[in-house]
N, C-alpha and C positions, 0 to 999 in steps of 0.2 A: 547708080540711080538712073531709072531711066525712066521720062516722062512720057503716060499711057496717053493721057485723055488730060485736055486743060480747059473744058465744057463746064465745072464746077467751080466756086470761090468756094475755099473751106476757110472758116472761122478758129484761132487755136483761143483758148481764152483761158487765162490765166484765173483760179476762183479760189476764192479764203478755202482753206480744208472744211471749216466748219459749215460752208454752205453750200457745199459741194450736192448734198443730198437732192436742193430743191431744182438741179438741172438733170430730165429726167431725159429719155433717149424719146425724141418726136417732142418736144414741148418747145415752144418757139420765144424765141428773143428780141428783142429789141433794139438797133443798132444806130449811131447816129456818129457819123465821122468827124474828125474836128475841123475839117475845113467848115461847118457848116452846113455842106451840102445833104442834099436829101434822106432822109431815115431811110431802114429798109427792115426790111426782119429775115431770123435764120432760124433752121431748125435746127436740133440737137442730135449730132450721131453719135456721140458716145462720150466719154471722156476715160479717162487712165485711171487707172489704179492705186496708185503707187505717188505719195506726194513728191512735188520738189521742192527746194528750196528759192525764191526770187524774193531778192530784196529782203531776205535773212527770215523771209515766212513762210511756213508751209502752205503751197497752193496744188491742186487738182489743173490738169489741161483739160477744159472740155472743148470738144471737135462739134463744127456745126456750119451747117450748107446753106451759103444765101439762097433763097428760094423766088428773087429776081433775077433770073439768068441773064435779064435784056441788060445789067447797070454795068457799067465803064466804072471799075473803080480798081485803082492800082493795088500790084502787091504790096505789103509793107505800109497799107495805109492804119494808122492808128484811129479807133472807133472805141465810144465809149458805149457799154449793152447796159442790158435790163433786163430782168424778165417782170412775170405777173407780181411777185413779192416784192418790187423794188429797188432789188440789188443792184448795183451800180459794179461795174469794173470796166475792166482798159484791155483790151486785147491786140493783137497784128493781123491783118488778111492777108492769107495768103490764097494764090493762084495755084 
């Protein structure tokens, strides 16, 4: 592995199978970390195919690019999203 470019925060977010559908590729999220600090929002680059298994459920990874380049926020920070429909999940940022 070798890293190209680390100009981007990409979002992996873990999503039920069954709601998989309402995260569309360019539809934007809603993010709020748990330390409390400030929301931000992401867009949506894609997501897998292919379910896994976490936490013994079937989840979809959708991939999605903070689109505040300017924010300090670590890798590995845990954030709780949303989008327009209200779904709620937990996903990890990474760098």
């Amino acid at each position: 592995l070798a890293v190209s470019d680390n100009s981007a925060y990409i979002l992996l977010v873990p999503v039920d199978f069954r709601d998989a559908a309402r995260f569309d590729t360019g539809s934007e999220i809603e993010c709020k970390p748990w330390d409390n600090s400030k929301e931000f929002k992401a867009k949506v680059c894609g997501r897998r195919k292919e379910p896994q298994l976490i936490g013994g459920q079937p989840k979809i990874i959708i991939t999605a690019e903070l689109l505040d380049s300017n924010r300090e926020i670590p890798p590995g920070t845990i954030v709780q999203c949303k989008t327009n429909s209200g779904t709620h999940i937990l996903s990890s940022l990474f760098n």
